[in-house]
C-alpha positions as CSV (number, residue, x, y, z in Angstrom):
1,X,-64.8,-19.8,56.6
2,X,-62.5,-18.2,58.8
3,X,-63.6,-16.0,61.6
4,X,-62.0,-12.8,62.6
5,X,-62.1,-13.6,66.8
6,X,-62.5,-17.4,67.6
7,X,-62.2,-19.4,71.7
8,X,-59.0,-20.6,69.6
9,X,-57.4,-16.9,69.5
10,X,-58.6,-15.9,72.9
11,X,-55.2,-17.5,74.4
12,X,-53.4,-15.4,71.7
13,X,-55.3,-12.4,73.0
14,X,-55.3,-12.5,76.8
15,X,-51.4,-12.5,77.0
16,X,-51.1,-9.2,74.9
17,X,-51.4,-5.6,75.5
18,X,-52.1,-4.4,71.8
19,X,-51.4,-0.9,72.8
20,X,-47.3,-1.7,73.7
21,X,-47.1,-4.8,71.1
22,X,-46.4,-4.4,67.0
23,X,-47.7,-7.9,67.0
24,X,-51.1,-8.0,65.0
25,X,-54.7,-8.5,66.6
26,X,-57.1,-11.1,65.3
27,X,-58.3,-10.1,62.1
28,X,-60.8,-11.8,59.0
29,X,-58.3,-11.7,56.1
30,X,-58.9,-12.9,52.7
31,X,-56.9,-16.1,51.4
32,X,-53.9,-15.3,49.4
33,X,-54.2,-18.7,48.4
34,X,-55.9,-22.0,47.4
35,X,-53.8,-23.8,49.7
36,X,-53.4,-23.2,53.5
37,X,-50.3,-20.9,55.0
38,X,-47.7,-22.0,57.0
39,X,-45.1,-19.8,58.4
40,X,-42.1,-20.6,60.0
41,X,-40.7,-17.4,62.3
42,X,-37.3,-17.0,64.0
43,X,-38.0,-15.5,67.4
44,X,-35.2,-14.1,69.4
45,X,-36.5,-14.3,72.8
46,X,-35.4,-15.1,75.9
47,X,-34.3,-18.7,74.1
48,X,-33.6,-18.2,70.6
49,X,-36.0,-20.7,68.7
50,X,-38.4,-21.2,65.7
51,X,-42.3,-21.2,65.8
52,X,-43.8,-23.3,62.8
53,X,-47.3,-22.2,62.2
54,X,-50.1,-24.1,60.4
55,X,-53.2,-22.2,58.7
56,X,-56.2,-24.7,60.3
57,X,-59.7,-24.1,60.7
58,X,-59.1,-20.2,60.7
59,X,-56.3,-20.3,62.8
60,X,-52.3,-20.8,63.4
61,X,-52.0,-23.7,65.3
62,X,-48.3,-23.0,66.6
63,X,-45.0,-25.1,68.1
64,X,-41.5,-23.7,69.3
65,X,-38.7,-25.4,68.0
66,X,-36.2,-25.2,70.1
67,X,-33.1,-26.0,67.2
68,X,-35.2,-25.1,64.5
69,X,-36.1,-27.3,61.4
70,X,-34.1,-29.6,60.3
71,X,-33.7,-31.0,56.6
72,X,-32.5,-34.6,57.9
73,X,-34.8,-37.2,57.7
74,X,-32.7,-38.7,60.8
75,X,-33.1,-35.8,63.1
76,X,-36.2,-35.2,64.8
77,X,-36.9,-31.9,66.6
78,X,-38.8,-31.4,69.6
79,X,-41.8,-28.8,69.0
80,X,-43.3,-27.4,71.9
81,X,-47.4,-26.7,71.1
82,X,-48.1,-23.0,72.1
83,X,-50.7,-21.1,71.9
84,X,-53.1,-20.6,68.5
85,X,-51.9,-17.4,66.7
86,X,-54.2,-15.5,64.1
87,X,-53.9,-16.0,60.7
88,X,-52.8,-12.2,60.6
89,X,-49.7,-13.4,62.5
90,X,-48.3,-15.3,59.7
91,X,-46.3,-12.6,57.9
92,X,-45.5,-10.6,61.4
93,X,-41.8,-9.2,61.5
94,X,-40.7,-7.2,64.4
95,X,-39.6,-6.5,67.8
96,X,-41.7,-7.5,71.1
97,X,-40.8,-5.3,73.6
98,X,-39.0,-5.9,76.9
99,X,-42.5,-6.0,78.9
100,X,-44.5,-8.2,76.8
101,X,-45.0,-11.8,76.4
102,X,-42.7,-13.5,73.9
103,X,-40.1,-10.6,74.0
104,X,-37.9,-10.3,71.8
105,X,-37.3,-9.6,67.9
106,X,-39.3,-12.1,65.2
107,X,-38.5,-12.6,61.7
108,X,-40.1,-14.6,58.8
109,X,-38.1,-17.2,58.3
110,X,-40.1,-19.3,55.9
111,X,-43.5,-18.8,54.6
112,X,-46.0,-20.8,51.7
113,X,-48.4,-23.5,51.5
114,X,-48.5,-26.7,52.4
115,X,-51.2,-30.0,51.5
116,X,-52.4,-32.1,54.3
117,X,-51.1,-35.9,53.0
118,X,-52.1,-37.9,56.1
119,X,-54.0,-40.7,55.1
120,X,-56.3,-43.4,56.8
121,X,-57.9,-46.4,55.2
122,X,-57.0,-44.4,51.7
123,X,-58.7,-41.5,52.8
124,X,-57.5,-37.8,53.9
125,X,-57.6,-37.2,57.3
126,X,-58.7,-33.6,57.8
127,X,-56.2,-31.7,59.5
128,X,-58.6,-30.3,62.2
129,X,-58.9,-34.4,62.7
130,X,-54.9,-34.9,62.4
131,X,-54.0,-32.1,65.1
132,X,-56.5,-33.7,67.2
133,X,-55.1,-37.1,66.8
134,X,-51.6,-36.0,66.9
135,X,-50.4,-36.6,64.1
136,X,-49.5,-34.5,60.8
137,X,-48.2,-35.0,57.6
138,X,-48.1,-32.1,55.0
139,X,-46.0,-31.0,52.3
140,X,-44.6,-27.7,52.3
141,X,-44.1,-25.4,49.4
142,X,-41.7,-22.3,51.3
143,X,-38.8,-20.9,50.0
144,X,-36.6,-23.0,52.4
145,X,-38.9,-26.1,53.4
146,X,-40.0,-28.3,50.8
147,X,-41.5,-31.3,50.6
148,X,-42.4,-34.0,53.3
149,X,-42.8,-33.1,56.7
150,X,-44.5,-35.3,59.7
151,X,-45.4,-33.7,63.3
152,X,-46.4,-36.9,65.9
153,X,-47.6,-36.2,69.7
154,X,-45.2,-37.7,72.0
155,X,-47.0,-38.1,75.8
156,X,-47.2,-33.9,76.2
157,X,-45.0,-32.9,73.6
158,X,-44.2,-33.2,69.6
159,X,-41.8,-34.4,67.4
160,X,-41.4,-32.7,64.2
161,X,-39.0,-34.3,61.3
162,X,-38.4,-34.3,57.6
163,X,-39.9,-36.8,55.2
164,X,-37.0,-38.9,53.2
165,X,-37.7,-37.4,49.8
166,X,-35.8,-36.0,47.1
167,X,-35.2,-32.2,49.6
168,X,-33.8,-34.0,52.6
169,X,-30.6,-33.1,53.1
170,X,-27.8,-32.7,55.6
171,X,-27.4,-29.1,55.7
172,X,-28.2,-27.1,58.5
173,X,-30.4,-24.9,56.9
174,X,-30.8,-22.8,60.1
175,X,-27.1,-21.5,59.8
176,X,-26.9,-21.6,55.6
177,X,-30.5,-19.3,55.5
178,X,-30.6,-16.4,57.8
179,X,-32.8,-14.0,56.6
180,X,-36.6,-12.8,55.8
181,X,-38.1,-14.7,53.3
182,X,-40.1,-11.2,52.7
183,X,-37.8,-8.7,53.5
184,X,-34.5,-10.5,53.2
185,X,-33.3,-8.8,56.3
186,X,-31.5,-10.8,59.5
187,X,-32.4,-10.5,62.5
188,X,-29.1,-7.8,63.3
189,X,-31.4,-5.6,60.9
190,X,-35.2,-6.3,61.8
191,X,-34.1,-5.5,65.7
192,X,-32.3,-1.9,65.0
């Protein structure tokens, strides 16, 4: 059941002023799908990065990733954890004004479903259990990520890195995909 204001989004809430902000307020919205969302949004803030964004237990769990995702098995990315966004958050596109936390223009990079496929004693972990634990495994089904993915708590931190499956790659999908996954605008054209 997801809840339209949760102590998870309160965070989210208390470091916005919804009447100078575009970005979206915590909301109950209806599943689009069977599945939970993940998003994955380029933010152009101070530092440019990408926040990956997990649908659990009515929420976004989110990280920053400072070089964004990366398609190489071999190359793990440090994600930062932030703060929980709403699930509202997950198709957000805009700019953040100068003023306001997280400043800056956002864009959707990637977006979809993912499964949970972390595993103990041959059973599923539940991902409220994995997040807690520190350690996630999923599959995503976005336009640019698929397949395997594994995020693992490092001391304060997370690494996040592809799965060696038949969608790892070398290509820097960062600099090969540039724009909306829903609007198939850059960033150049979501911030004028």
């Amino acid at each position: 059941m997801q809840k339209a204001k949760t102590k998870k989004s309160k965070t989210y809430e208390q470091k916005r002023d919804f009447s100078k902000t575009p970005e979206p307020k915590p909301e109950k919205i209806n599943p689009q799908f069977k599945d939970p969302l993940f998003t994955v949004q380029e933010h152009h803030a101070s530092h440019i990065h990408w926040d990956l964004r997990l649908e659990i237990d009515g929420v976004m769990p989110s990280w920053a990733l400072p070089k964004g995702p990366s398609l190489d098995p071999k190359v793990k990315r440090l994600a930062v954890q932030t703060e929980d966004h709403p699930l509202s958050y997950a198709t957000f596109e805009g700019v953040i004004p100068e003023s306001e936390y997280g400043a800056g223009t956002v864009m959707v990079w990637d977006y979809g479903t993912y499964e949970n496929t972390h595993r103990k004693n041959n059973k599923l972990v539940p991902m409220e259990q994995c997040l807690q634990d520190g350690h996630i495994e999923v599959v995503f089904h976005g336009s640019k990520l698929k397949g395997g993915f594994v995020l693992i708590k490092i001391k304060e931190n997370w690494l996040f890195f592809k799965k060696n499956d038949v969608f790892a790659s070398k290509e820097d999908i960062t600099k090969t995909h540039t724009k909306s996954v829903l609007t198939e605008r850059t960033i150049k054209h979501i911030k004028n």
